[in-house]
One Martini backbone bead per residue (centre of mass of N, CA, C, O) as a GRO file, in nm:
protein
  114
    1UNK     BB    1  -2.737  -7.733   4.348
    2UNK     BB    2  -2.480  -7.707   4.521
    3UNK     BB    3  -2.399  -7.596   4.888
    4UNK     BB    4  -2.189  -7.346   4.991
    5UNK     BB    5  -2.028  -7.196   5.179
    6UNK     BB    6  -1.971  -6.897   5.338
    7UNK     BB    7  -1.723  -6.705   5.403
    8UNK     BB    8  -1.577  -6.648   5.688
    9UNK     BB    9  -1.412  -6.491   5.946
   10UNK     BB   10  -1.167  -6.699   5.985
   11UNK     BB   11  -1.096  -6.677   5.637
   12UNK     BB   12  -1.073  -6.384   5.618
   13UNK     BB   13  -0.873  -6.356   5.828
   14UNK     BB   14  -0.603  -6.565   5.658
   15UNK     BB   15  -0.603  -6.374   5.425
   16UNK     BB   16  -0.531  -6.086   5.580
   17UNK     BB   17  -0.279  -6.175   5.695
   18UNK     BB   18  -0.128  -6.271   5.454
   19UNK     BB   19  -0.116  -6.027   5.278
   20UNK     BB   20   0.036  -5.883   5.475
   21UNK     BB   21   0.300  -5.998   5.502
   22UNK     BB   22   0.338  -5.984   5.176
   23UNK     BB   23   0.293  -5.665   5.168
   24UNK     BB   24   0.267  -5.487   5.439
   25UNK     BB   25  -0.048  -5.452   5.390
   26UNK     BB   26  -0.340  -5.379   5.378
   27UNK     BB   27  -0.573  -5.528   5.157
   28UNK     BB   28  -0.817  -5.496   4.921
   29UNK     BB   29  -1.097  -5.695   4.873
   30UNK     BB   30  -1.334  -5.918   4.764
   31UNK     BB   31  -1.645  -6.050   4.757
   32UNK     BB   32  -1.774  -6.341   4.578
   33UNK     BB   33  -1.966  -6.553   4.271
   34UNK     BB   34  -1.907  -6.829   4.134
   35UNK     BB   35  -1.966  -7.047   3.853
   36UNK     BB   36  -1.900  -7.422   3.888
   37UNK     BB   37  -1.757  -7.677   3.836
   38UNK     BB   38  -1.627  -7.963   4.063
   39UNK     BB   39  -1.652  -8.138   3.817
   40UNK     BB   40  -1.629  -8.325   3.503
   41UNK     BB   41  -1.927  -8.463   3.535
   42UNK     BB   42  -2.104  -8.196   3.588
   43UNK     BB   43  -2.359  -8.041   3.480
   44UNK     BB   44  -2.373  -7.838   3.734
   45UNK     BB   45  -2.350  -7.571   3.887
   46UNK     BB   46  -2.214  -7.390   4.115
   47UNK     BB   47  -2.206  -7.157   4.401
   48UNK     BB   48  -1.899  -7.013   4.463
   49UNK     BB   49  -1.717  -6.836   4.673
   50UNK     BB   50  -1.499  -6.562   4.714
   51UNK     BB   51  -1.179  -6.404   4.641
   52UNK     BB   52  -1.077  -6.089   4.560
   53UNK     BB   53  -0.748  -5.950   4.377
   54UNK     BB   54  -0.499  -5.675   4.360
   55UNK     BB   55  -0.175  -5.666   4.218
   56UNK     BB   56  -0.128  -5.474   4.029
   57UNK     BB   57  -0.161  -5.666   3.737
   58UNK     BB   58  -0.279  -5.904   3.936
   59UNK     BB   59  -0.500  -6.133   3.965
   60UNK     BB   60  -0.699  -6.302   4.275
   61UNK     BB   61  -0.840  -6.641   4.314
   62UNK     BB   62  -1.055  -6.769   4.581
   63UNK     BB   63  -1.226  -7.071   4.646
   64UNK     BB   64  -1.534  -7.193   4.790
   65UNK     BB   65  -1.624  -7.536   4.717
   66UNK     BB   66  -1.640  -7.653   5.063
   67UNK     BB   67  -1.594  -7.764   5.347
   68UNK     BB   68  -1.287  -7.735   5.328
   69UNK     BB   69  -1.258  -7.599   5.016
   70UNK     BB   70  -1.038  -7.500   4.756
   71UNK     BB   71  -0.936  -7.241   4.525
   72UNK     BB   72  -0.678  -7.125   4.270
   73UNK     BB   73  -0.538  -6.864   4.099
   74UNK     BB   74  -0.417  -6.638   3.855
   75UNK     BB   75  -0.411  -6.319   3.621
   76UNK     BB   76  -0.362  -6.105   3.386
   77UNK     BB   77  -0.551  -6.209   3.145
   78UNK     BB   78  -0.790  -6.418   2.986
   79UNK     BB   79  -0.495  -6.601   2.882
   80UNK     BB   80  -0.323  -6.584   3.159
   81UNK     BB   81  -0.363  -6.838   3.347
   82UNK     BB   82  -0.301  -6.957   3.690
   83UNK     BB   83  -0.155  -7.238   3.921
   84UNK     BB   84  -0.077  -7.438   4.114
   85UNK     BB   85  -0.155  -7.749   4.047
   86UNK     BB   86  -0.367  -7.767   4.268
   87UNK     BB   87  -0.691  -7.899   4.285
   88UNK     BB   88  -0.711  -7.863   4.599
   89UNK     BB   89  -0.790  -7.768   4.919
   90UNK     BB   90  -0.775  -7.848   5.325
   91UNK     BB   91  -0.612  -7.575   5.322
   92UNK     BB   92  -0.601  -7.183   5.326
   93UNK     BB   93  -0.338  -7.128   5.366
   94UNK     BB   94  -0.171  -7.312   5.176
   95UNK     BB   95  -0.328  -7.166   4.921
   96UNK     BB   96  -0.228  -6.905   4.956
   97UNK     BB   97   0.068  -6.943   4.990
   98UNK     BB   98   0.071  -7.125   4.688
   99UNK     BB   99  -0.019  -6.866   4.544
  100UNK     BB  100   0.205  -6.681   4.575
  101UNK     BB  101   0.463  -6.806   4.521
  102UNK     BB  102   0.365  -6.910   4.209
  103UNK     BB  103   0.362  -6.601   4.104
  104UNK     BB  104   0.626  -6.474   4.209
  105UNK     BB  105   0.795  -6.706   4.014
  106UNK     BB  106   0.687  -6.634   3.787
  107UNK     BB  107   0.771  -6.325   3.778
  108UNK     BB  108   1.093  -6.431   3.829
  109UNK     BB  109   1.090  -6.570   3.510
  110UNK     BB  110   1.001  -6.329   3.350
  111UNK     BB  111   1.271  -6.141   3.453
  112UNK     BB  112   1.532  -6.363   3.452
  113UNK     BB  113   1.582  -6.472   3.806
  114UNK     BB  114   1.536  -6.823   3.734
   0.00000   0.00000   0.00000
């Protein structure tokens, strides 16, 4: 099993601040871990450090994969899971803000405002 290093304090600065800015006020975050296959080649699980949060109905989670390497998903019930498009990240901030950006635009097609 690969040893995946945990969120650090200037990771956790960076998703902090960011979800201020987008919500206006400090939210309040869970530090977890999950067993993830890291390619699709990987016969064994990895076990990598995440954050996960709660804004209204939706669920997200920030995973971290290896030093500077993220993953990001949201989802609002266990079939309805969705991605950025991009399948890992080398920037931590890109990572939350293109995680908010494309969940945000999910929502404004979903109420038929795109």
């Amino acid at each position: 099993m690969s040893i995946i290093p945990d969120i650090n304090e200037s990771e956790l600065w960076i998703i902090r601040t960011t979800l201020r800015e987008r919500y206006g006020r400090d939210m309040d975050f869970e530090l977890a871990d999950a067993e993830v296959r890291l390619s699709p080649a990987d016969k064994e699980l990895s076990q990598c450090p995440l954050v996960f949060w709660k804004a209204g109905n939706c669920n997200f989670v920030v995973m971290k994969t290896g030093d500077r390497k993220y993953r990001c998903q949201f989802f609002y019930r266990g079939y309805q899971q969705y991605g950025t498009g991009i399948h890992e990240y080398d920037d931590l901030t890109e990572c939350v803000v293109s995680l908010l950006q494309v969940q945000a635009d999910h929502e404004a097609k979903e109420r038929g405002d795109l």
